[in-house]
C-alpha positions in Angstrom: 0.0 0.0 0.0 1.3 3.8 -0.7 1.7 6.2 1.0 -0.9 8.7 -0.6 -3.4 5.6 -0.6 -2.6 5.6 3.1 -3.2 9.0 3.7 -6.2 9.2 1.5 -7.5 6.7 3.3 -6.9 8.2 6.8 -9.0 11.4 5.0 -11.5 9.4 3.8 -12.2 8.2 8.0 -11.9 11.3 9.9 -14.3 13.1 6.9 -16.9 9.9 8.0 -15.8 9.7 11.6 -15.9 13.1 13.3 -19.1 15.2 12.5 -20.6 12.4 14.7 -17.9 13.2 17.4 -16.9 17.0 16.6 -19.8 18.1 14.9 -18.4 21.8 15.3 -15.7 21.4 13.0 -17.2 18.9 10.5 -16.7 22.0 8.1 -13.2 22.0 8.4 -12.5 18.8 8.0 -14.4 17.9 5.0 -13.2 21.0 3.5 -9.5 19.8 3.9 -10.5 16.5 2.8 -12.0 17.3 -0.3 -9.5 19.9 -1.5 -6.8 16.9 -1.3 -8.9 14.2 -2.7 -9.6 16.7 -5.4 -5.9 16.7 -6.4 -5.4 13.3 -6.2 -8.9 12.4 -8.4 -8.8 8.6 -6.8 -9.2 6.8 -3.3 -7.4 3.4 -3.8 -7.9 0.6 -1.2 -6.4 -2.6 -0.2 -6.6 -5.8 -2.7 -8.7 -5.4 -6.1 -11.3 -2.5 -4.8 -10.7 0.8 -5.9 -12.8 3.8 -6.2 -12.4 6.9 -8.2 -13.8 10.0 -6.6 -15.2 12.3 -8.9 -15.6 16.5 -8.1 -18.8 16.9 -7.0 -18.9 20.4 -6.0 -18.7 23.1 -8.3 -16.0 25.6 -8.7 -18.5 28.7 -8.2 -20.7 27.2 -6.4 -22.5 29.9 -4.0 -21.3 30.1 -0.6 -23.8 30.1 2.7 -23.3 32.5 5.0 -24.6 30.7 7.7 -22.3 27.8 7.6 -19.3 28.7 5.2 -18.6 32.1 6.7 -16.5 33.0 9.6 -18.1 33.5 12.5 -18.0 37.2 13.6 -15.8 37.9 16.6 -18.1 38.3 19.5 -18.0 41.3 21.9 -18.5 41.5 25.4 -21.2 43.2 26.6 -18.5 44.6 29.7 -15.7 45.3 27.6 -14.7 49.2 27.2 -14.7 50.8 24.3 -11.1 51.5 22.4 -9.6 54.8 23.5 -10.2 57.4 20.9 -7.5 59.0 18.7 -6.3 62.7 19.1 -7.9 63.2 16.1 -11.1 61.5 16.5 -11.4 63.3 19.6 -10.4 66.8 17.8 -13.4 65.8 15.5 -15.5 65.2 18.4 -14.8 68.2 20.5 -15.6 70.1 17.3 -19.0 68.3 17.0 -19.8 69.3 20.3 -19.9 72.8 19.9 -21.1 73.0 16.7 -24.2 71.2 18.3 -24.6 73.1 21.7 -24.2 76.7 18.6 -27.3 74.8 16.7 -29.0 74.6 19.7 -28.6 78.4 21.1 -28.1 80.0 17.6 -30.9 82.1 18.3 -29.8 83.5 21.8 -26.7 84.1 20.0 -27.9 86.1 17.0 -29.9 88.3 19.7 -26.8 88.9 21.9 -25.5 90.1 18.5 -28.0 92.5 18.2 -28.3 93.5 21.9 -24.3 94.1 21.0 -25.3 96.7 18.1 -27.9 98.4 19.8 -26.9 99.1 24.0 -23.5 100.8 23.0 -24.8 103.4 20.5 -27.6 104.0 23.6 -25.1 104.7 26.0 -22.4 106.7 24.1 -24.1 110.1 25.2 -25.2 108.5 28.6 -21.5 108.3 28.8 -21.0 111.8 27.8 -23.2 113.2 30.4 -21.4 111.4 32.8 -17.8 112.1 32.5 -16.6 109.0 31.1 -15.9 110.4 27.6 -12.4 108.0 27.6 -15.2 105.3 26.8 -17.3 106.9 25.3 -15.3 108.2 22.7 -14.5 104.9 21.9 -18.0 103.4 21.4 -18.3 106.5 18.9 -15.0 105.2 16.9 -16.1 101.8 16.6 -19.5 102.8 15.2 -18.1 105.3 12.7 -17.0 102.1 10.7 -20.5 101.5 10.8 -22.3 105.0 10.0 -21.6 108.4 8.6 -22.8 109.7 12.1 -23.7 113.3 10.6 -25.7 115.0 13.4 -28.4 116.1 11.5 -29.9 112.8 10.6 -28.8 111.1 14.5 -30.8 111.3 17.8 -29.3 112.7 21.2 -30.0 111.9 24.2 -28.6 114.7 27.3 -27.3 117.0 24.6 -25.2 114.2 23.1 -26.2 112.4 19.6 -26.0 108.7 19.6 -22.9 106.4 18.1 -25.4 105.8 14.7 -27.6 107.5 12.8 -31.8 107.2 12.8 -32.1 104.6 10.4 -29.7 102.6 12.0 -31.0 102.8 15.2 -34.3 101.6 13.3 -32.7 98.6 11.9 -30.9 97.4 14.4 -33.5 98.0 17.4 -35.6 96.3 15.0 -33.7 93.4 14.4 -33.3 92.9 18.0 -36.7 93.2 18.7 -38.1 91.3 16.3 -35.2 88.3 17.2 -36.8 88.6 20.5 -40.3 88.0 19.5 -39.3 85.5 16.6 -38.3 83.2 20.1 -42.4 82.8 20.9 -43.4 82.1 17.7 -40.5 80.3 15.8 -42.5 77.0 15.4 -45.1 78.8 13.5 -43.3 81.3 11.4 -42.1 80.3 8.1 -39.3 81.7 5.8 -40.2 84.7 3.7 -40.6 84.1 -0.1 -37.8 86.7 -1.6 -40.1 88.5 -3.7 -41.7 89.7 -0.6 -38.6 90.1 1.0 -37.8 92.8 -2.2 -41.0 94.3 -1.9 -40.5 95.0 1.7 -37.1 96.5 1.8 -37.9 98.6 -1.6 -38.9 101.6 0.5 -35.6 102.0 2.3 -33.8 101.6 -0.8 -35.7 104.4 -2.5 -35.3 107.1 0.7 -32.3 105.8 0.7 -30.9 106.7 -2.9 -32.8 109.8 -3.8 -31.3 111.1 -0.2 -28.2 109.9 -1.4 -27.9 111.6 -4.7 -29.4 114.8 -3.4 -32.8 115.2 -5.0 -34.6 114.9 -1.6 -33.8 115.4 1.9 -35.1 112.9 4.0 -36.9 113.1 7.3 -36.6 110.8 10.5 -40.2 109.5 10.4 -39.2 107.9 7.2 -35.9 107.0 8.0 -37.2 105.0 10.9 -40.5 103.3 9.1 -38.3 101.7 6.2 -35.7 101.3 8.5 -38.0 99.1 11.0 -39.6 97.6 7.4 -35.8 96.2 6.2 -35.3 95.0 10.0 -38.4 93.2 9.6 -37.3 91.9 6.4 -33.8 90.3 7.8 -35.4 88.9 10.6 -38.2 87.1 8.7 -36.2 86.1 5.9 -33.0 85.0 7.5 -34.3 83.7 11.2 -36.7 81.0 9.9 -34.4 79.5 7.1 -31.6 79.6 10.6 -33.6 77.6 12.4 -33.9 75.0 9.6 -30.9 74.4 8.6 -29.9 74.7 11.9 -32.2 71.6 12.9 -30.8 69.7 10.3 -27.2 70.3 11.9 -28.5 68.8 14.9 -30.2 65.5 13.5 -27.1 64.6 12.3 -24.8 65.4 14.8 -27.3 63.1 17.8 -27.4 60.1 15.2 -23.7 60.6 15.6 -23.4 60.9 18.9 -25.8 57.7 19.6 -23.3 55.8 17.4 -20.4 56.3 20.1 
């Protein structure tokens, strides 16, 4: 007898032997079994009985998940999570402000306009009260802002404000209405932006025809187009915020439920 009959034949017994022992790894056995009797193409025994094997299992023959697979590593319920990278936690740290901004965006925008609004007001508060050092300052940091000419500004104790009247209208506006749109931001939606035209039209045309000389405005007007463009940022821009906004934080707690 050979030695490849021998070792066939040693194949041929643990592939009929051990699923009935070691059912778990039947799989491998036959598997290693097969791909060697497949090289050799016949099983040869003792005296005149011999047996050629032929290839019964197709090349590309589909494979079943279930049995043929590796089994996926299991995880303990106990174990900890990996540590993260510097970089992962970089990204992370990054999430989490840009989710606590989506949340507060809105209390943000108004301390933006409470920012534009209480300095201006207290310039010639300032004045009248010896602390022109600071003052004077406020009044530098709005000229960037506004022409400041004093015949189109409101004073207050003898002293005109940092801005001019149709600032103060669209500012003071904008903070007012940001204040309001915080009640009644589930209910308001975005401005179409042909409305949004029509409504800031009016300050445009003051605007210009005082601007080129062929009128002289008055403060009435200044403030009542200046109110009607604040109206027009805030009901335009706030809604379409808080959308987009939302959105942001969707996808950041999915994220953060995947950690």
């Amino acid at each position: 007898m050979s030695t490849r009959t021998t070792d066939l034949r040693w194949q041929h017994l643990v592939m009929a032997g051990l699923p009935r022992t070691l059912p778990r790894w039947t799989l491998i056995v036959s598997c290693l079994a097969s791909c060697s009797m497949h090289r050799c193409g016949t099983i040869e025994h003792d005296g005149n009985h011999a047996a050629r094997l032929q290839e019964s299992t197709p090349v590309d023959q589909p494979v079943t998940p279930a049995f043929d697979a590796p089994a996926a590593p299991e995880v303990r319920s106990g174990a900890a999570p990996a540590p993260l990278t510097r970089e992962a936690r970089l990204i992370l740290a990054v999430d989490r402000f840009i989710y606590r901004v989506a949340r507060r965006w809105l209390w943000i925008a108004n301390a933006a306009g409470a920012l534009m609004v209480i300095p201006p007001l207290l310039a010639p508060l300032l004045m009248a009260t010896g602390h022109q050092a600071l003052a004077g300052l406020i009044y530098r940091v709005f000229s960037l802002v506004c022409h400041q000419m004093p015949e189109r500004t409101f004073f207050l104790l003898g002293y005109q404000m940092a801005y001019c009247q149709r600032d103060l209208a669209i500012y003071g506006g904008v903070l007012a209405l940001g204040l309001l749109y915080g009640l009644v931001r589930r209910h308001v939606s975005p401005l179409p932006l042909r409305w949004a035209a029509l409504l800031a039209l009016p300050m445009a045309i003051d605007g210009f025809t005082q601007l080129f000389g062929l009128r002289e405005s008055t403060w009435e007007l200044r403030v009542v187009t200046g109110s009607l463009f604040a109206l027009t940022v805030v009901w335009v821009v706030f809604p379409r915020l808080e959308q987009g906004f939302a959105e942001i934080r969707t996808i950041l707690e999915e994220r953060f439920d995947r950690l």
